[in-house]
Biopython code that builds the backbone (N, CA, C, O; Angstrom):
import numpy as np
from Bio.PDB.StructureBuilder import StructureBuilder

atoms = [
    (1, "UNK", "N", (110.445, 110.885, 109.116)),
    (1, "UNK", "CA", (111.131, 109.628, 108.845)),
    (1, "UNK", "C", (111.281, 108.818, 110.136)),
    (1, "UNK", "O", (111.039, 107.613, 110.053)),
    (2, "UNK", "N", (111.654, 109.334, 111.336)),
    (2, "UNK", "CA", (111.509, 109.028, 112.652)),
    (2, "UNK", "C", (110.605, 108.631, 113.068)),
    (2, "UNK", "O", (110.708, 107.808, 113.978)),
    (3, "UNK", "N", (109.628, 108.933, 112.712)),
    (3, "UNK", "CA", (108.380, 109.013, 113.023)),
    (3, "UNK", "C", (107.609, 107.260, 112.284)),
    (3, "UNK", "O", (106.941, 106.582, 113.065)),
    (4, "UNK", "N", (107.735, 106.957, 111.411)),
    (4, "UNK", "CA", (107.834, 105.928, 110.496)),
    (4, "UNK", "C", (108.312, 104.585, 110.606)),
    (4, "UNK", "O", (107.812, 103.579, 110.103)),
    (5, "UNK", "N", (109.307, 104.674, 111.299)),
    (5, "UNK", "CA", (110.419, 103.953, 111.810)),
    (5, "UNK", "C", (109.808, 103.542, 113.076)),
    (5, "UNK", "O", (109.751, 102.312, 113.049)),
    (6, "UNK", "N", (109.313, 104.003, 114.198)),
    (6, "UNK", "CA", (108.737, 104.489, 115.306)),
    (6, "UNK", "C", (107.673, 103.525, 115.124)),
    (6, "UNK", "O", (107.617, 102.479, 115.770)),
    (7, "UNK", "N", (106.622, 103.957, 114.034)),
    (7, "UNK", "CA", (105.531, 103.143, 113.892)),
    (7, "UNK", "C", (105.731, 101.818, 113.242)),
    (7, "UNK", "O", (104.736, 101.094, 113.230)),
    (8, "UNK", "N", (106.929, 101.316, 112.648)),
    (8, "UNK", "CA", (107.386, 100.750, 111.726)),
    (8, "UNK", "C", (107.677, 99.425, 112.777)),
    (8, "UNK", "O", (107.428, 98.236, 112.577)),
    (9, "UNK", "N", (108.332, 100.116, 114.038)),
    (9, "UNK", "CA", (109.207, 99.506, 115.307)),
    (9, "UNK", "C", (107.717, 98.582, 116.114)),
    (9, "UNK", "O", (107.627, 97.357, 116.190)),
    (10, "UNK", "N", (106.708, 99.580, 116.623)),
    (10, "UNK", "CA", (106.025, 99.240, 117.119)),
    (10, "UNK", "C", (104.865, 98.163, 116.352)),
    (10, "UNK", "O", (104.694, 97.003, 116.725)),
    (11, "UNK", "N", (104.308, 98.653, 115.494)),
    (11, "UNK", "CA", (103.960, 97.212, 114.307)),
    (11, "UNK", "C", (104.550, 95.776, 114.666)),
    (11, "UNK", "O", (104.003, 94.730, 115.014)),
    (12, "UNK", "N", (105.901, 96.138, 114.444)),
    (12, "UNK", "CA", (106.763, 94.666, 114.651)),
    (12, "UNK", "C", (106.620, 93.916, 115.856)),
    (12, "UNK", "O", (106.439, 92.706, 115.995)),
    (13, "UNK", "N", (106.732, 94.849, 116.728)),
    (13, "UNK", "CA", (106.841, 94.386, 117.788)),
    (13, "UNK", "C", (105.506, 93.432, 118.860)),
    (13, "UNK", "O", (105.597, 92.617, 119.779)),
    (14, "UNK", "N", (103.861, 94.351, 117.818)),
    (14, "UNK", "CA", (102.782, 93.779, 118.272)),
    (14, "UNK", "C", (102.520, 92.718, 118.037)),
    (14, "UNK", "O", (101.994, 91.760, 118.604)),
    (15, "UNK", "N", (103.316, 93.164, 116.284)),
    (15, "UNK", "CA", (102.931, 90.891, 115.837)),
    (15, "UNK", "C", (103.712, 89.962, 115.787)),
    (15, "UNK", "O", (103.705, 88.889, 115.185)),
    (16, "UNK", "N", (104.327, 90.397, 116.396)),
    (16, "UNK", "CA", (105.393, 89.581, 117.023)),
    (16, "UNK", "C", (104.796, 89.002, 118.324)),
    (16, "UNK", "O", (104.505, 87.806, 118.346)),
    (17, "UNK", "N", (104.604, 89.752, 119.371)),
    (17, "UNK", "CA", (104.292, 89.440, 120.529)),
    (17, "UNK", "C", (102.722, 88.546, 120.264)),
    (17, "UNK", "O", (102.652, 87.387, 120.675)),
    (18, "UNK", "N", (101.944, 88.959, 119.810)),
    (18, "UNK", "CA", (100.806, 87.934, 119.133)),
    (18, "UNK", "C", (100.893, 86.831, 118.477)),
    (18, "UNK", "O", (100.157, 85.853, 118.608)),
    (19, "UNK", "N", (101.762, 86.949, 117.779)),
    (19, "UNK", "CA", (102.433, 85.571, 116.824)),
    (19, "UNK", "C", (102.745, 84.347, 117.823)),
    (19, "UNK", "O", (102.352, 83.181, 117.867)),
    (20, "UNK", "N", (103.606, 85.105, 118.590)),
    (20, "UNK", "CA", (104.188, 84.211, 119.844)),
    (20, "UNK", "C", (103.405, 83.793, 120.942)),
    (20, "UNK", "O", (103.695, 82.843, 121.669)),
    (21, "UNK", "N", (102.441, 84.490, 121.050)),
    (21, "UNK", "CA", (101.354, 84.217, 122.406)),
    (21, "UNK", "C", (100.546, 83.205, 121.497)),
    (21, "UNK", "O", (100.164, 82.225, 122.136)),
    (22, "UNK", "N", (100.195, 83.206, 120.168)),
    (22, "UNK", "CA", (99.275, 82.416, 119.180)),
    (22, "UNK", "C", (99.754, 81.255, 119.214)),
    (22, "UNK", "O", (98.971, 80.306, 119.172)),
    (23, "UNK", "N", (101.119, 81.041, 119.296)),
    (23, "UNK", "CA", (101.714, 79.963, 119.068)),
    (23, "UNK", "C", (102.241, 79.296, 120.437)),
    (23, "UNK", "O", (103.002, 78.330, 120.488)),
    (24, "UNK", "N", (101.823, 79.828, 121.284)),
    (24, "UNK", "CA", (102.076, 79.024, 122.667)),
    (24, "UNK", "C", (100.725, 78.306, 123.408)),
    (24, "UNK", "O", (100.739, 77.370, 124.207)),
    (25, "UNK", "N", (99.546, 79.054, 122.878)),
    (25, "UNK", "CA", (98.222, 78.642, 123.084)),
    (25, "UNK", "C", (97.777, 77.520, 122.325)),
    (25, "UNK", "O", (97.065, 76.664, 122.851)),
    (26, "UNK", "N", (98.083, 77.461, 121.309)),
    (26, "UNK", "CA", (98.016, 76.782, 120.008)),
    (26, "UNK", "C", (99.274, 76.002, 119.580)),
    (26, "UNK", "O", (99.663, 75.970, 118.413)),
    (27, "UNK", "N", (99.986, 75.270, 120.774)),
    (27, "UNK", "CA", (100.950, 74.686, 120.438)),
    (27, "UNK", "C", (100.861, 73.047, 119.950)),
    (27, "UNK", "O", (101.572, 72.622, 119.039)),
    (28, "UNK", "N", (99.946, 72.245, 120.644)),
    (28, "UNK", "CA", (99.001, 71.206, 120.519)),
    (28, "UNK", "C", (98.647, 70.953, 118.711)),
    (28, "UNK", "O", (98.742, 69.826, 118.226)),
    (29, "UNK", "N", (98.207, 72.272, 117.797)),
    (29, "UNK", "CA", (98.164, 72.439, 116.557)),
    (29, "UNK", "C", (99.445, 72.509, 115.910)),
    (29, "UNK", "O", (99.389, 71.726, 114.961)),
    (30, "UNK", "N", (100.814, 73.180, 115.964)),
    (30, "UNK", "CA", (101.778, 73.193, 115.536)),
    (30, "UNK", "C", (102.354, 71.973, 115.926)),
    (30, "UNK", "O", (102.230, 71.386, 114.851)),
    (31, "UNK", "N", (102.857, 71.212, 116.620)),
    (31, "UNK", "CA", (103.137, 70.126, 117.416)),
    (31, "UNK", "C", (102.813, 68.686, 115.787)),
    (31, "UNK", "O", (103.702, 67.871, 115.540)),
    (32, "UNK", "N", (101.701, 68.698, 115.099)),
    (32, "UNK", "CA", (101.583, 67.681, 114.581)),
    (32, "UNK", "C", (101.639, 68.255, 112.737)),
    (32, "UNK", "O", (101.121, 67.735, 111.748)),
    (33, "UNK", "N", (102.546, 69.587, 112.874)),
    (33, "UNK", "CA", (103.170, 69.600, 111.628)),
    (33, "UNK", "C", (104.460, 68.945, 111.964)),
    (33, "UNK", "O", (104.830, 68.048, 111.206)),
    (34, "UNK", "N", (105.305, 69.299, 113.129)),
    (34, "UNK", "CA", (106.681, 69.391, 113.248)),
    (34, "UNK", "C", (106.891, 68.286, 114.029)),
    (34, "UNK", "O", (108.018, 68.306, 114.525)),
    (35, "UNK", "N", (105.952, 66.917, 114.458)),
    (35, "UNK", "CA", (106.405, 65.991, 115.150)),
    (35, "UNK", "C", (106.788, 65.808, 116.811)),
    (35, "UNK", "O", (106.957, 64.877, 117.597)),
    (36, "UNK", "N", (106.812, 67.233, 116.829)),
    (36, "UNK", "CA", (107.399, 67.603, 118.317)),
    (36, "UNK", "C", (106.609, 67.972, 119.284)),
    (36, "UNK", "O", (106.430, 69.110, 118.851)),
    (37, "UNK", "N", (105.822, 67.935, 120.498)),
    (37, "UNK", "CA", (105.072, 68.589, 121.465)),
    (37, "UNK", "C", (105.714, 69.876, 122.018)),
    (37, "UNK", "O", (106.560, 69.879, 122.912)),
    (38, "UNK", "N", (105.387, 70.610, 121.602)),
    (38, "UNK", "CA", (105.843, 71.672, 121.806)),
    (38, "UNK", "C", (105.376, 72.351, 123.070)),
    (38, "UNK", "O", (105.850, 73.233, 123.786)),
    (39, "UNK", "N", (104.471, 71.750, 123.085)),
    (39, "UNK", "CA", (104.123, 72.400, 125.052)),
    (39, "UNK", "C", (105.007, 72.031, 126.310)),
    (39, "UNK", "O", (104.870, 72.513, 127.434)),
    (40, "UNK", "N", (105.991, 71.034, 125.896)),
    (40, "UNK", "CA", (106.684, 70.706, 126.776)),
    (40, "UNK", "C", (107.843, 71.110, 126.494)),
    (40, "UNK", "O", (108.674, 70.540, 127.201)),
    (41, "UNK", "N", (108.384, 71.999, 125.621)),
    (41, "UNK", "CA", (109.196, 72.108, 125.373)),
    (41, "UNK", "C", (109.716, 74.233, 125.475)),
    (41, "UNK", "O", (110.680, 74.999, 125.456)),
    (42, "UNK", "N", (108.229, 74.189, 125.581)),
    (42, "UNK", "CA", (108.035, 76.007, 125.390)),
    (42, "UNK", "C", (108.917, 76.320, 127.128)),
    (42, "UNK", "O", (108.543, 75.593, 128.049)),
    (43, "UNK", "N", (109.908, 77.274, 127.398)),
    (43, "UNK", "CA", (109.939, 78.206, 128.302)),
    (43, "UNK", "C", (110.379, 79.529, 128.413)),
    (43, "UNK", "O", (110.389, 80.001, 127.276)),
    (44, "UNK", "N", (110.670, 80.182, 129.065)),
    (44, "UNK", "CA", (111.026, 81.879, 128.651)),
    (44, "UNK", "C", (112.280, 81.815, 127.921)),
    (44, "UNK", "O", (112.344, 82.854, 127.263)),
    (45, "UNK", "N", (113.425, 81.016, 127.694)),
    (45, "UNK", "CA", (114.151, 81.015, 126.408)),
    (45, "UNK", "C", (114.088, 81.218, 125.449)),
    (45, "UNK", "O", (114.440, 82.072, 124.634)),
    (46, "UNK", "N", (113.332, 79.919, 125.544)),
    (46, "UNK", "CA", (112.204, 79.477, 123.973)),
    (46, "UNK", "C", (111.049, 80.496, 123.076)),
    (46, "UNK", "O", (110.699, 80.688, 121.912)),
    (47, "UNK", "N", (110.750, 80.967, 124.415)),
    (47, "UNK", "CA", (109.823, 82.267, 124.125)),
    (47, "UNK", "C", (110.760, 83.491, 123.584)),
    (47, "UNK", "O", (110.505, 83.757, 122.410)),
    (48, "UNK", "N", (111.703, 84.235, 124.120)),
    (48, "UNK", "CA", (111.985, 84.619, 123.752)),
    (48, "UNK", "C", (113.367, 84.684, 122.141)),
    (48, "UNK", "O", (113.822, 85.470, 121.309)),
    (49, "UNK", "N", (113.441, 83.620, 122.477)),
    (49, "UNK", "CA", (114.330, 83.059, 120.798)),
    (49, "UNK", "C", (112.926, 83.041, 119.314)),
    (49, "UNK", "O", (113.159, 83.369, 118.151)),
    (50, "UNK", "N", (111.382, 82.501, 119.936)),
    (50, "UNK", "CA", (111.064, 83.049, 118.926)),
    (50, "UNK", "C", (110.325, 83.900, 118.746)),
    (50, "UNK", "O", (109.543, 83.718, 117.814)),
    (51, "UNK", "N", (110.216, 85.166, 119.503)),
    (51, "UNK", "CA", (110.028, 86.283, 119.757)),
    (51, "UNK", "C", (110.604, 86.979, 118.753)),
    (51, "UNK", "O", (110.125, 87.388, 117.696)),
    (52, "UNK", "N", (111.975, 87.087, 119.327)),
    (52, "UNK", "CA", (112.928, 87.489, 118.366)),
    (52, "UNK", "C", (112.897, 87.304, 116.940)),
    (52, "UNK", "O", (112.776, 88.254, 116.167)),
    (53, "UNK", "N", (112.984, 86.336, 116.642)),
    (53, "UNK", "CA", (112.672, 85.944, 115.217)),
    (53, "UNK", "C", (111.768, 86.094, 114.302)),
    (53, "UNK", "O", (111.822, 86.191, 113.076)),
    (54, "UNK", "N", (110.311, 86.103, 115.622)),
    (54, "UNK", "CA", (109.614, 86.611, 114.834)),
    (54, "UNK", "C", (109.382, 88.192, 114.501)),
    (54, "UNK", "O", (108.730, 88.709, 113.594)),
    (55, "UNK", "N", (110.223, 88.836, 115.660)),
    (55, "UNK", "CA", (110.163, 90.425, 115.789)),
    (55, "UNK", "C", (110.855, 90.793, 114.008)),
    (55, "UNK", "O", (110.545, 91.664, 113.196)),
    (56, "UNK", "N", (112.053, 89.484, 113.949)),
    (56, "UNK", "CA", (112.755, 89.887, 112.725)),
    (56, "UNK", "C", (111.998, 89.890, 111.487)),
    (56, "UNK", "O", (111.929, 90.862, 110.734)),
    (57, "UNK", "N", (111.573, 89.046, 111.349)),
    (57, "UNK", "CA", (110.487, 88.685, 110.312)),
    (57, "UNK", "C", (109.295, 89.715, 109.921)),
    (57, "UNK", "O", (108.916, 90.266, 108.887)),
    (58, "UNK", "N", (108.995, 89.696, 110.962)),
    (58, "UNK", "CA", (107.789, 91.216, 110.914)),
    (58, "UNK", "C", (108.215, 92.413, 110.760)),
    (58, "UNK", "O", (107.619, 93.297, 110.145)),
    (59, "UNK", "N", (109.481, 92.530, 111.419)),
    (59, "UNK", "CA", (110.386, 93.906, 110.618)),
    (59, "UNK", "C", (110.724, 94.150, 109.188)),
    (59, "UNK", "O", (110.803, 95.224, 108.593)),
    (60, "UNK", "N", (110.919, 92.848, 108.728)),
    (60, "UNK", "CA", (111.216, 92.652, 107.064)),
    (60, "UNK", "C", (110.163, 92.698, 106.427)),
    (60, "UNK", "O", (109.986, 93.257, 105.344)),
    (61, "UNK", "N", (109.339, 92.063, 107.115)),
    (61, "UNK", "CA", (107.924, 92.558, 106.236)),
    (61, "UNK", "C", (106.949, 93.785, 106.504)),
    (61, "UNK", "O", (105.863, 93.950, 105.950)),
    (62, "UNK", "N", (107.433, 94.476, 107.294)),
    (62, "UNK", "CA", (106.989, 96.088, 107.318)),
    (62, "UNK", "C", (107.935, 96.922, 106.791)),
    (62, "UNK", "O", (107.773, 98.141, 106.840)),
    (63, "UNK", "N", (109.015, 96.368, 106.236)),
    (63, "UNK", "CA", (109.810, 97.241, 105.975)),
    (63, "UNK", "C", (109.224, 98.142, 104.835)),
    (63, "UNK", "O", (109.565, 99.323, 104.767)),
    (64, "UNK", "N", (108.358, 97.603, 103.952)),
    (64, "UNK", "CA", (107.893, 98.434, 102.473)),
    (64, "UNK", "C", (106.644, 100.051, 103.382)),
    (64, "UNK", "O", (106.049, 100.896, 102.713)),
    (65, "UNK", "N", (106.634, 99.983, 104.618)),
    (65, "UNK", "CA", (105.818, 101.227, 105.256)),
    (65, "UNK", "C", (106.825, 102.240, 104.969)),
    (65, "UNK", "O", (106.460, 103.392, 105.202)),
    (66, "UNK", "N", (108.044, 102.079, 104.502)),
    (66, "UNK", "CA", (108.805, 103.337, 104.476)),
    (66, "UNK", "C", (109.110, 103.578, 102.633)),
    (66, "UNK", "O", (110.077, 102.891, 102.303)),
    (67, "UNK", "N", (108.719, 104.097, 101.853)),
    (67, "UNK", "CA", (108.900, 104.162, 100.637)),
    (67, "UNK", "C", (109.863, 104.526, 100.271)),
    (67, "UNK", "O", (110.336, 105.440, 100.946)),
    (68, "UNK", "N", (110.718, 104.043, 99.012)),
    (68, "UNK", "CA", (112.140, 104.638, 98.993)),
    (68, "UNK", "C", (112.091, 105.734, 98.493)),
    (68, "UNK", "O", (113.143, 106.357, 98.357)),
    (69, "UNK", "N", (111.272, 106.106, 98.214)),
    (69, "UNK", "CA", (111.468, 107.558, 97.718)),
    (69, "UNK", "C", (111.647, 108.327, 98.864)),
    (69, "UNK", "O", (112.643, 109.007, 99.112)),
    (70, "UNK", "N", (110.595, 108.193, 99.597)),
    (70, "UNK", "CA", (110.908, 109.035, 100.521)),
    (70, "UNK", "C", (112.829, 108.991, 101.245)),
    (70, "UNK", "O", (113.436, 109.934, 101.751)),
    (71, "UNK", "N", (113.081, 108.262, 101.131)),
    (71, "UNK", "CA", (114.012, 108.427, 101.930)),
    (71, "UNK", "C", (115.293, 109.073, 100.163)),
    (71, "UNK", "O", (116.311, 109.760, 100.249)),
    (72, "UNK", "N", (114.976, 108.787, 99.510)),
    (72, "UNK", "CA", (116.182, 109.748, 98.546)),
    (72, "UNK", "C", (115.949, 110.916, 98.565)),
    (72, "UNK", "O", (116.894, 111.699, 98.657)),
    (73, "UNK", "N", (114.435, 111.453, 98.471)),
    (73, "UNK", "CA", (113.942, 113.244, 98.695)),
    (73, "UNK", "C", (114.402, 112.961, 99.770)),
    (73, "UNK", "O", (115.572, 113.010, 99.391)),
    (74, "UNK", "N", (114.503, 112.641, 101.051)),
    (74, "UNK", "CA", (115.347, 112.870, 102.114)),
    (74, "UNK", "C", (116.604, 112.881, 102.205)),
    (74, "UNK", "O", (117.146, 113.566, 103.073)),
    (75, "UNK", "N", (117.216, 112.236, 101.459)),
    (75, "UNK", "CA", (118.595, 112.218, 101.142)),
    (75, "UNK", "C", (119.141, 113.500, 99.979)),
    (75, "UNK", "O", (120.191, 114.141, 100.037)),
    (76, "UNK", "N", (118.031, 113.600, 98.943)),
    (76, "UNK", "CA", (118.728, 114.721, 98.613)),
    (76, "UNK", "C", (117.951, 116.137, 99.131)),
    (76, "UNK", "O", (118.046, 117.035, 98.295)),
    (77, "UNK", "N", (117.548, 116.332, 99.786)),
    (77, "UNK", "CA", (116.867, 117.825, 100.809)),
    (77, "UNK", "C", (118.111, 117.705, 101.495)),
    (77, "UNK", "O", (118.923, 118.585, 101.209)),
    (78, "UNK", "N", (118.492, 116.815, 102.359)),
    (78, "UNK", "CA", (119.687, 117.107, 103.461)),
    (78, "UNK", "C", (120.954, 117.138, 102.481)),
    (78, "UNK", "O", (121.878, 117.457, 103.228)),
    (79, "UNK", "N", (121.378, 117.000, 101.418)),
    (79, "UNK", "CA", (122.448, 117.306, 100.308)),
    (79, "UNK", "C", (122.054, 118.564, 100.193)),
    (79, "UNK", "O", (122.446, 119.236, 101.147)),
    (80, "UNK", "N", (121.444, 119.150, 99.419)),
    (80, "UNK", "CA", (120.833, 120.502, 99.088)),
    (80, "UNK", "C", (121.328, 121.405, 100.579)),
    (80, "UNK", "O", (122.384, 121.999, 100.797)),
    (81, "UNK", "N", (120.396, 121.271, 101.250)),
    (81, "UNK", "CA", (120.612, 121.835, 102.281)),
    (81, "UNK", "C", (122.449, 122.370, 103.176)),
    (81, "UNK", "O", (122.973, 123.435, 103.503)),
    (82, "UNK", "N", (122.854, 120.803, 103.241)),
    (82, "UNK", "CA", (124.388, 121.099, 102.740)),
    (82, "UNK", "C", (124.938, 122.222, 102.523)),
    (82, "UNK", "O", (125.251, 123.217, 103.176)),
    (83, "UNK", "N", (125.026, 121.652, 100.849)),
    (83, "UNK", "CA", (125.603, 122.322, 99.865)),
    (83, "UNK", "C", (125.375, 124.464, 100.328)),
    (83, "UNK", "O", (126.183, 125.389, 100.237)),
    (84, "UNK", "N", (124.114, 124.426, 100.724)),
    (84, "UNK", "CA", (123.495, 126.085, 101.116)),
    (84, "UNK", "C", (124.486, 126.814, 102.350)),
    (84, "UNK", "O", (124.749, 128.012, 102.457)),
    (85, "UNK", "N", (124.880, 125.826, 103.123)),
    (85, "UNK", "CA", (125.673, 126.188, 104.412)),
    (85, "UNK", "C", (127.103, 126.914, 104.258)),
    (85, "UNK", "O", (127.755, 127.213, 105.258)),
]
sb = StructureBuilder()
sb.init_structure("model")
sb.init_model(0)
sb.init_chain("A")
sb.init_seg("    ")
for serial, (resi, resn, name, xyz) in enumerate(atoms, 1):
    if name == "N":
        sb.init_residue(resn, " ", resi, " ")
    sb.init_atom(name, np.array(xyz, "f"), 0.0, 1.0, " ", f" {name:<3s}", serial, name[0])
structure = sb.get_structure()
């Protein structure tokens, strides 16, 4: 389950960091959805506010790598187990 989470963590974190490098290279293209030049506006704040966000985003959407089942057979093995002690 650790293990999952782990890979779950690191996932997020790659497309995230890609998302954000995509979108700082390619700001010139985003810039004339949103009205704004965004190249002048990008700095390590900025970078990292949507870093973040996007770290969040990509976490929510990896979240289905962990199946719920698995985690109730995990929940009830460590009940069981319990209960044996």
């Amino acid at each position: 389950m650790v293990v999952v989470v782990i890979i779950q963590f690191i996932m997020s974190l790659t497309a995230s960091l890609m998302s954000s490098l995509y979108e700082i290279l390619y700001a010139r293209d985003f810039g004339t959805f949103t009205g704004v030049d965004l190249l002048e506006s990008y700095g390590v704040t900025e970078f990292l506010l949507r870093f973040l966000k996007s770290f969040g985003s990509w976490f929510i959407l990896f979240i289905n790598v962990v199946p719920i089942s698995l985690v109730v057979s995990l929940e009830m093995v460590k009940f069981i187990q319990g209960y044996m002690i």
